[in-house]
C-alpha positions in Angstrom: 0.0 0.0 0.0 1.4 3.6 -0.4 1.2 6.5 1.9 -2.0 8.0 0.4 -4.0 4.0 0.2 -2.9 4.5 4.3 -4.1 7.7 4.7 -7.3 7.5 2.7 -7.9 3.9 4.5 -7.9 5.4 8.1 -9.7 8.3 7.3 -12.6 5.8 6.4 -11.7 3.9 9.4 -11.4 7.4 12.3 -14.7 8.4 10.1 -17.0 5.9 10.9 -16.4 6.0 14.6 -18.0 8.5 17.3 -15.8 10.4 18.9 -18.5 12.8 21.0 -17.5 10.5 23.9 -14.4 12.8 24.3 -17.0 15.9 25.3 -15.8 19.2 25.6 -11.9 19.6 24.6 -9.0 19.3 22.1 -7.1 15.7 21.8 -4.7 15.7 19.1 -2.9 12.0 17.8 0.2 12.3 15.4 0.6 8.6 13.6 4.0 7.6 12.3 3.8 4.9 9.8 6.8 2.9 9.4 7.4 0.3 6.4 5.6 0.1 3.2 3.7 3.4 2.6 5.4 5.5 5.5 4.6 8.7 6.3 2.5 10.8 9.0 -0.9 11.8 9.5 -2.6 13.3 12.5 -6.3 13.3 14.1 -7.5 16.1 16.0 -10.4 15.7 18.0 -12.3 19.3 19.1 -15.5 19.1 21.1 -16.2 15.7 19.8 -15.6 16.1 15.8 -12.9 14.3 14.0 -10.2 16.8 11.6 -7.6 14.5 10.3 -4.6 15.7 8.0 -1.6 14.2 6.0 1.5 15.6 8.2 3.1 16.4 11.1 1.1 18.1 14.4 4.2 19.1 16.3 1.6 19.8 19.1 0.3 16.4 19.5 -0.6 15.0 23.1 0.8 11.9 22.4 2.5 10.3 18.9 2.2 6.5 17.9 4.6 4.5 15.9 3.5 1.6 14.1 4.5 0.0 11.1 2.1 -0.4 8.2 1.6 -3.9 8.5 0.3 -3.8 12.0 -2.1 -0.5 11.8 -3.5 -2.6 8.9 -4.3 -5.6 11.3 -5.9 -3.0 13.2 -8.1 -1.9 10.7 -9.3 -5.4 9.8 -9.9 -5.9 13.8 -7.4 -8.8 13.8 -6.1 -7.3 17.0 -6.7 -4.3 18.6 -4.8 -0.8 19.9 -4.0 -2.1 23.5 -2.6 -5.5 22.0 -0.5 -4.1 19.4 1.1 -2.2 22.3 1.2 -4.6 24.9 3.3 -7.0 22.8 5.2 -3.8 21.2 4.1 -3.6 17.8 2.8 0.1 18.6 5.1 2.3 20.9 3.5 5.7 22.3 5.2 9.0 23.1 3.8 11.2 24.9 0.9 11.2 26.9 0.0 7.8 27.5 -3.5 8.1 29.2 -4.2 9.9 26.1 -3.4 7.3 24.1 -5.4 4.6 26.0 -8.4 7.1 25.7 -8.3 6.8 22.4 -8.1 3.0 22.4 -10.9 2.8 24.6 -13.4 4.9 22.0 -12.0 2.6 19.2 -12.1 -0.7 21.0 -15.7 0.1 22.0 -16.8 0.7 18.3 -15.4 -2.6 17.1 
């Protein structure tokens, strides 16, 4: 897959999921793929609305590195967020409650 199938593939993904469980506030994720069809992307959550964009977010509470292969498993709900980092296929920087917060709202919509 390239950089832009990624991209266009969580998009869909972040899209279809409900993010008002965040409430009131800003929560902003910077992803760094790694392998076939790396590059960056970040989601912003604001109030409860998804904005998603192809780059950096210097700003980011918390970033996640994963490799392409394993976002893609995922995707396809052959494992989830807290798995993938719990046997280190996902490493967090950051803000790690953050990050689990946002594995909670996708877990819970699989």
């Amino acid at each position: 897959m390239t950089f832009d199938e990624i991209y266009a593939t969580m998009k869909t993904y972040f899209e279809q999921k409900d993010f008002e469980v965040f409430g009131q506030g800003v929560y902003s994720y910077e992803f760094d793929v790694t392998g076939e069809g790396e590059g960056k992307f970040y989601i912003e959550i604001k109030d409860g609305s998804l904005n998603m964009q192809p780059y950096d977010y210097k700003n980011s509470l918390c970033s996640f590195k994963i490799s392409s292969g394993n976002l893609c498993e995922i995707i396809n709900r052959n494992t989830t967020p807290t798995a993938a980092y719990s046997s280190g296929r996902l490493t967090i920087h950051g803000d790690v409650s953050a990050a689990f917060r946002l594995a909670d709202a996708l877990e819970m919509a699989m």
